[in-house]
C-alpha positions as CSV (number, residue, x, y, z in Angstrom):
1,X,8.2,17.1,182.1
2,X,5.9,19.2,180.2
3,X,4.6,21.1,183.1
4,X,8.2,22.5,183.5
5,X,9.3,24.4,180.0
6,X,8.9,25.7,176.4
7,X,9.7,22.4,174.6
8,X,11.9,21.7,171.8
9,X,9.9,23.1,169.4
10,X,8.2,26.7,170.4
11,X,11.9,27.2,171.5
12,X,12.9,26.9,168.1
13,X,10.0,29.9,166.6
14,X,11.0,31.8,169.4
15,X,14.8,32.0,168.1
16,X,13.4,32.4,164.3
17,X,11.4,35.3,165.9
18,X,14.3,37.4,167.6
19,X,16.7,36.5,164.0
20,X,14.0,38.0,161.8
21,X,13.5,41.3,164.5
22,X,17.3,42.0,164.5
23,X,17.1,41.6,160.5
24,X,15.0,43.9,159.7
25,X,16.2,47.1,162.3
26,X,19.4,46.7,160.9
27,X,18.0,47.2,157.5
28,X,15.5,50.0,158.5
29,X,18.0,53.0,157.2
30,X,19.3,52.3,153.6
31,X,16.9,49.4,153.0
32,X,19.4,47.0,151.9
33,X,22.6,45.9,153.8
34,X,26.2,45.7,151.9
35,X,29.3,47.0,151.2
36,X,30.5,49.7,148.4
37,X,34.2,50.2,147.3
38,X,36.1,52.9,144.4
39,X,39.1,52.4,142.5
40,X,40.0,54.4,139.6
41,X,42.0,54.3,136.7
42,X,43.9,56.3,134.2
43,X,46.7,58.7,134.1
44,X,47.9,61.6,136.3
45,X,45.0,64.8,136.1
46,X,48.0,67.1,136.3
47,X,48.9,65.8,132.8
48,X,45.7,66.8,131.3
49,X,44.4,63.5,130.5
50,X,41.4,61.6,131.2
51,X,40.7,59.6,134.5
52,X,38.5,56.5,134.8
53,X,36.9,55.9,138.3
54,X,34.7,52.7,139.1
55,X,32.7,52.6,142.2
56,X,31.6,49.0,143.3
57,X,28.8,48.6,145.5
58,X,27.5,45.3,147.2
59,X,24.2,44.8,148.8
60,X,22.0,42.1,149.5
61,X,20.1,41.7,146.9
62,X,23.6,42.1,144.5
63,X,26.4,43.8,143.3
64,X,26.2,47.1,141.1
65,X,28.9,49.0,139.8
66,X,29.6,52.5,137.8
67,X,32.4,54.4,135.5
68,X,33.0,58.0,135.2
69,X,35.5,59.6,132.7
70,X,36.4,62.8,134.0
71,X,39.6,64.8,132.4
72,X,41.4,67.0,134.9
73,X,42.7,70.6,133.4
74,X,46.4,70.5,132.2
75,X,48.8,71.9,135.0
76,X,50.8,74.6,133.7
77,X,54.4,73.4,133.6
78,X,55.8,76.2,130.9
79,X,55.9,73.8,128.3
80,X,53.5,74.1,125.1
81,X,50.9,71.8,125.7
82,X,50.6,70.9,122.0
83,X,54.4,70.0,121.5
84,X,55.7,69.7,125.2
85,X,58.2,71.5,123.8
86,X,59.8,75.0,124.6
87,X,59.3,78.3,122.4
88,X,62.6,79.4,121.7
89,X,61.4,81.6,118.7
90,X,62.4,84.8,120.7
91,X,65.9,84.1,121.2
92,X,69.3,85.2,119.8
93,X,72.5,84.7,119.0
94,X,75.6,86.8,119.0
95,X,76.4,90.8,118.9
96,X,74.5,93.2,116.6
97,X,76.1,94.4,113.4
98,X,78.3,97.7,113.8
99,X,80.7,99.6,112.0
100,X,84.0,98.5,112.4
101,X,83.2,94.6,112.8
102,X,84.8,94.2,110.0
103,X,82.2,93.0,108.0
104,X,80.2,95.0,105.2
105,X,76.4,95.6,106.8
106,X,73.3,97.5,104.5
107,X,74.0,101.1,104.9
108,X,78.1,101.2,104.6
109,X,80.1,101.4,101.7
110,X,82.9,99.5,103.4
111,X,83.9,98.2,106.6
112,X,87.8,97.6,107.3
113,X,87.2,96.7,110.7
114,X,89.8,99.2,112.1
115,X,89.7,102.8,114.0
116,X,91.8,104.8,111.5
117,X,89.9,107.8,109.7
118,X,92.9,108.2,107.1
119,X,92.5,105.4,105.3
120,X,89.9,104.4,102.8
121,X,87.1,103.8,104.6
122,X,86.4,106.2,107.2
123,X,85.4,105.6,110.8
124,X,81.9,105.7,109.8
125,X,82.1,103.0,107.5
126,X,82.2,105.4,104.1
127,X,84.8,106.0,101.3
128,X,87.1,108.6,102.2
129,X,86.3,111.2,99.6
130,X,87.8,114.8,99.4
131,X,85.8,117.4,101.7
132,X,84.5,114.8,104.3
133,X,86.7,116.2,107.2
134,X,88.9,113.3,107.1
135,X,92.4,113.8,105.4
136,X,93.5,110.5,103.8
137,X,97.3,110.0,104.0
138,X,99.1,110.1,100.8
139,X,95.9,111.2,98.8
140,X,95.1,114.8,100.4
141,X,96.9,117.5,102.0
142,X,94.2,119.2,104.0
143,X,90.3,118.2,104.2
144,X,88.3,121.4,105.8
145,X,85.1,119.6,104.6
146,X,83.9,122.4,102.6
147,X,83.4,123.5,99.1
148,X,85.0,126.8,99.0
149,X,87.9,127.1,96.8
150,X,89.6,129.6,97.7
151,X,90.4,129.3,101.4
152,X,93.7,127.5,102.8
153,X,92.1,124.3,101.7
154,X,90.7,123.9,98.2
155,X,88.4,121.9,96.8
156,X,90.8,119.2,95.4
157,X,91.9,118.8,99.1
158,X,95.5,120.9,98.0
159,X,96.8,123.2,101.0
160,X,97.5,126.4,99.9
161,X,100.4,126.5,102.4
162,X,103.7,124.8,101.5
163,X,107.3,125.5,100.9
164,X,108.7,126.0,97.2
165,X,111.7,124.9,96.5
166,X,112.9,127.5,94.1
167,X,113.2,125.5,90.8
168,X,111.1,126.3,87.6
169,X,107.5,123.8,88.3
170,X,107.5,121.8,85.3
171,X,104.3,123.7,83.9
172,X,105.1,123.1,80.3
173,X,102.1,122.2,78.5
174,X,99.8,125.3,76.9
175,X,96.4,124.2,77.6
176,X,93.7,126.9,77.4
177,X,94.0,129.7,74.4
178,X,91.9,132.2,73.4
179,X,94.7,134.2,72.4
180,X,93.9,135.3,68.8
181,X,97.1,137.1,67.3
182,X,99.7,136.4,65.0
183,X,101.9,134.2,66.6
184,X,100.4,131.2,67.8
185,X,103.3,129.1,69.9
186,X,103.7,127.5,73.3
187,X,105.8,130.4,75.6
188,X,105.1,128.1,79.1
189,X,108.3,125.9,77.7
190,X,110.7,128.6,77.7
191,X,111.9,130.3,80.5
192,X,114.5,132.8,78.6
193,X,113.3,135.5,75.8
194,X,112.8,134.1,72.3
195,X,111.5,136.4,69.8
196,X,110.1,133.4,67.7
197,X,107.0,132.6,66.5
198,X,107.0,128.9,68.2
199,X,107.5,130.4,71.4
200,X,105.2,133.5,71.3
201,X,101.2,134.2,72.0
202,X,100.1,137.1,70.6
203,X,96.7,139.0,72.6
204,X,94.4,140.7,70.3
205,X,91.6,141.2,73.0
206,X,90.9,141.8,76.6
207,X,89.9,138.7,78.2
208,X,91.9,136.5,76.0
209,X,94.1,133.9,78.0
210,X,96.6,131.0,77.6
211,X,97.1,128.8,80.6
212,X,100.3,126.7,81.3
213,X,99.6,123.3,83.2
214,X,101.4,120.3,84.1
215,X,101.7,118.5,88.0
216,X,100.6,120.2,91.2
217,X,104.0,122.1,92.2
218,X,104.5,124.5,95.0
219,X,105.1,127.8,93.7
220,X,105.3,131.6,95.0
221,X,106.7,133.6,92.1
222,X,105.1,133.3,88.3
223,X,107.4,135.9,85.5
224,X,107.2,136.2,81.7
225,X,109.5,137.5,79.0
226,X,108.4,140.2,76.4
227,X,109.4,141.5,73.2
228,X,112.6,143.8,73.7
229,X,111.3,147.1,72.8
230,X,109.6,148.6,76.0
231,X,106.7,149.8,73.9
232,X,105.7,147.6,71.1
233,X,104.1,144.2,72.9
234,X,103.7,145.2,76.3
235,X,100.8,145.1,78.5
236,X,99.2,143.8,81.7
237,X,98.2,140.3,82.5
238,X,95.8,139.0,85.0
239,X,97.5,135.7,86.7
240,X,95.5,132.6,88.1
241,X,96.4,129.6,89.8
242,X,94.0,126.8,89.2
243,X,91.1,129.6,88.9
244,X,92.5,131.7,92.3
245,X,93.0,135.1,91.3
246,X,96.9,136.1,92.4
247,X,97.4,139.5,90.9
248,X,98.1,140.9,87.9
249,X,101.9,141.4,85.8
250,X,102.1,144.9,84.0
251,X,105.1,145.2,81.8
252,X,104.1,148.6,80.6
253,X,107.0,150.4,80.0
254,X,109.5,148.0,81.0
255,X,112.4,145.6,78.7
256,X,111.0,141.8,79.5
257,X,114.2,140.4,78.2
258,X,116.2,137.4,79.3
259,X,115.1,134.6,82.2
260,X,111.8,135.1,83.2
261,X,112.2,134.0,86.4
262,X,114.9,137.0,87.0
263,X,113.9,139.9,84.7
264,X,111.6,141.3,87.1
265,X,108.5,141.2,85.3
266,X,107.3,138.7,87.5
267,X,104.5,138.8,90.7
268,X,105.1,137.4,94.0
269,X,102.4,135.9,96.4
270,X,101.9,133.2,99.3
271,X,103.2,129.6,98.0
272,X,100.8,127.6,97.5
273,X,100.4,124.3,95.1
274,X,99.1,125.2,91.3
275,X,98.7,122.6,88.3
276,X,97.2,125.3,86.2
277,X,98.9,129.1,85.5
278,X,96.5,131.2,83.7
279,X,97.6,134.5,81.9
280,X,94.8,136.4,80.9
281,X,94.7,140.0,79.0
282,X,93.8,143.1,81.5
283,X,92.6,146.4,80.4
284,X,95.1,148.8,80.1
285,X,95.6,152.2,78.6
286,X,98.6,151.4,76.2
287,X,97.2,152.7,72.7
288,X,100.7,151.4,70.5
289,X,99.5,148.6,68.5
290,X,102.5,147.7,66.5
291,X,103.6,144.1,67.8
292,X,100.6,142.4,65.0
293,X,99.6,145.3,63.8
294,X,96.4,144.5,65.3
295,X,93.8,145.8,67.8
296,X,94.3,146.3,71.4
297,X,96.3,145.0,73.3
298,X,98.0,143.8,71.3
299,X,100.5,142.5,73.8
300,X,102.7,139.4,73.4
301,X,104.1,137.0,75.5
302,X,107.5,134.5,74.9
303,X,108.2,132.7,78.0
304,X,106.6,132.0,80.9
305,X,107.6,130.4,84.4
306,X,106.1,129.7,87.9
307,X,108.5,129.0,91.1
């Protein structure tokens, strides 16, 4: 039997022989055999945050393992990434201010919130004043929005134009008087001659002036009454209404008896509104000074009347 085969036992070192070769070729490349694996950890990169990833490796001669901690850049998703909240700071609500909203904004001096421009507050959000263009109904007449005085529109916002109604204005009340003669009464009461001291204003200069006022009255036609002699007390008188010269009354020569508004010593001119009738001395060449006694004029006046 022995003369026939390997026996029992060199068979056996030849298979421990071939088990060891095959051992050590497989681990001829990465000198150990075994298996590695990764898992990882953490939250979403696209967050921002921090990701843990563990990588597992198995040999033969053990196990060894490793951690990183990486953090993946936040992924822009228009949010702040402090507050994940979004920046409304920029936006608005509702109309701008404007004139006419009806509400009082810096820089206007009222706001009614309606379209008229004859009220009081104007279109552009201002107090309707005289001479801003603008006529305000029931306050003005006219508004040319200048300040010239004697045009068709003066500067209290009175049209010059207008339709008397042929009645005596109600201009009663002497205001101005410079007048310095012997009589010393109120003629802008008194429509008809009245040689009396309470009713006469004697002129002992040129340039002296009485003025006759009361309310704003349409008028085309002012006339005085004189002393009845056509020499004594006569003279010429310069006539304003509300400081707008209108001409001048010269009763030289002439009897200014009766109604002044029909003895013809009187000046006509277009109507127009006055609250103020001024009658002021004019040079003239009269030379009689026996109505005071005085100095030229010496002229007198008794009644007076605008219409």
């Amino acid at each position: 039997m022995r003369g026939m085969g390997i026996g029992v036992g060199a068979r056996a070192a030849v298979i421990a022989a071939v088990i060891t070769t095959g051992l050590a070729c497989n681990g001829s490349n990465a000198g150990d055999s075994g298996s590695s694996g990764v898992s990882s950890t953490g939250d979403d990169a696209s967050s921002g945050k921090s990701t843990n990833t563990t990588t597992t490796t198995t040999t033969s001669s053990g196990t060894t393992s490793s951690t990183t901690d990486t953090t993946a850049p936040a992924t822009d998703t228009g949010e702040s990434a402090s507050t994940g909240t979004t920046d409304a700071s920029s936006s608005t609500t509702g109309p701008a201010p404007f004139c006419g909203d009806g509400v009082q904004d810096p820089g206007e001096a009222c706001d009614d919130g309606d379209l008229q421009d004859d009220d009081a507050c104007t279109t552009r959000c201002q107090l309707a004043v005289c001479g801003d263009a603008s006529i305000q109904t029931g306050v003005e007449e006219c508004d040319d929005g200048n300040q010239v005085d004697d045009d068709d529109c003066n500067n209290a916002c009175i049209s010059k134009y207008c339709t008397p109604t042929g009645q005596r204005a109600a201009l009663d009340e002497l205001a101005k008087n410079s007048a310095s003669g012997c009589w010393n009464g109120n003629p802008c009461d008194n429509d008809h001659y009245s040689f009396l001291a309470v009713d006469g204003q004697n002129f002992q200069g040129f340039g002296e002036a009485i003025s006759c006022t009361g309310a704003a009255t349409c008028v085309a036609h002012v006339g005085i009454a004189t002393f009845e002699d056509s020499v004594k007390c006569q003279g010429r008188w310069d006539v304003l209404c509300d400081d707008v010269m209108l001409g001048t009354i010269d009763t030289l020569g002439k009897v200014c008896i009766d109604s002044a508004m029909a003895n013809g010593c009187s000046l006509d001119f277009e109507p127009r509104k006055c609250a103020q009738i001024e009658l002021r001395a004019a040079l003239d060449d009269d030379t009689n000074f026996k109505c005071c006694e005085g100095s030229g004029p010496d002229s007198m006046i008794v009644a007076v009347s605008a219409w």
